[in-house]
N, C-alpha and C positions, 0 to 999 in steps of 0.2 A: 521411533515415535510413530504412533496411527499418525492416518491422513485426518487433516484436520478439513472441516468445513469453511468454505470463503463465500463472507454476506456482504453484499454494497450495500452504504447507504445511498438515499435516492442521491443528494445531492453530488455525490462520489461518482455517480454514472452520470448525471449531467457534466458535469469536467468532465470526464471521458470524452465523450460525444463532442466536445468544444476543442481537444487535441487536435494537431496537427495528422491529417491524415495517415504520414507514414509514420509518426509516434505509438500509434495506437496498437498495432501487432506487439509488439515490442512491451508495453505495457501489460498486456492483456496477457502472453507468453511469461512474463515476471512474475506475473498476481498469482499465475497457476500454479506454477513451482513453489511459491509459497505453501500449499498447500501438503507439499510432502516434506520442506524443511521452511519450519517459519521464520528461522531468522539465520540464514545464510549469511557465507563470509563478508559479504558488500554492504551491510544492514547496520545499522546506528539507532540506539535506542535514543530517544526523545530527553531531554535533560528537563526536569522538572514534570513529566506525566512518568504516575507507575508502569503503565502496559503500552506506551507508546514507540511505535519502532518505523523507520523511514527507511527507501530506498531512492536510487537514485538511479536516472537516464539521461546523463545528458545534462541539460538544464532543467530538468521534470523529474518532480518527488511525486513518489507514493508515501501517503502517513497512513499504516495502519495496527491495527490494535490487535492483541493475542491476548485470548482466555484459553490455558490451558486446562481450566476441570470441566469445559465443554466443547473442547476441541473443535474453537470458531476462531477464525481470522476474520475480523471486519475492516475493509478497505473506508478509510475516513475521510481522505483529500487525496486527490491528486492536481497539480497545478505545477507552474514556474515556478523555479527557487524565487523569485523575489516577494512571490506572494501566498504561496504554500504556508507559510508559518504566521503568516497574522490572522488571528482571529478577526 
């Protein structure tokens, strides 16, 4: 598979920036490798969204979304498991 493109939405870099200092390499190292395989062996699609897929660090998810006919990865949330999945 091409490498795909990885878009943040704003609010997705605000989380970022609110992570724990050493979280953040770690995070950032994750979101990249997505970019050459987007949904690696550790990855869990979302139950109830079509393009929805999450990783996991720890106690901190990444939720992000895969368009594969314009080869984008959009990073949507990242936060604590407790509060990652509520809208």
């Amino acid at each position: 598979m091409a490498s795909c493109n990885i878009c943040w939405k704003q609010s997705a870099g605000k989380e970022l920036r609110r992570l724990d200092r050493s979280m953040i390499p770690r995070v950032l190292s994750a979101v990249e490798a997505l970019g050459s395989d987007p949904q690696p062996s550790d990855c869990k699609k979302l139950q109830g969204a079509e393009h929805l897929w999450r990783i996991r660090f720890g106690e901190y998810r990444v939720i992000y979304s895969v368009d594969g006919t314009v080869l984008c990865i959009e990073i949507i949330k990242i936060g604590h498991r407790q509060s990652v999945y509520k809208t």
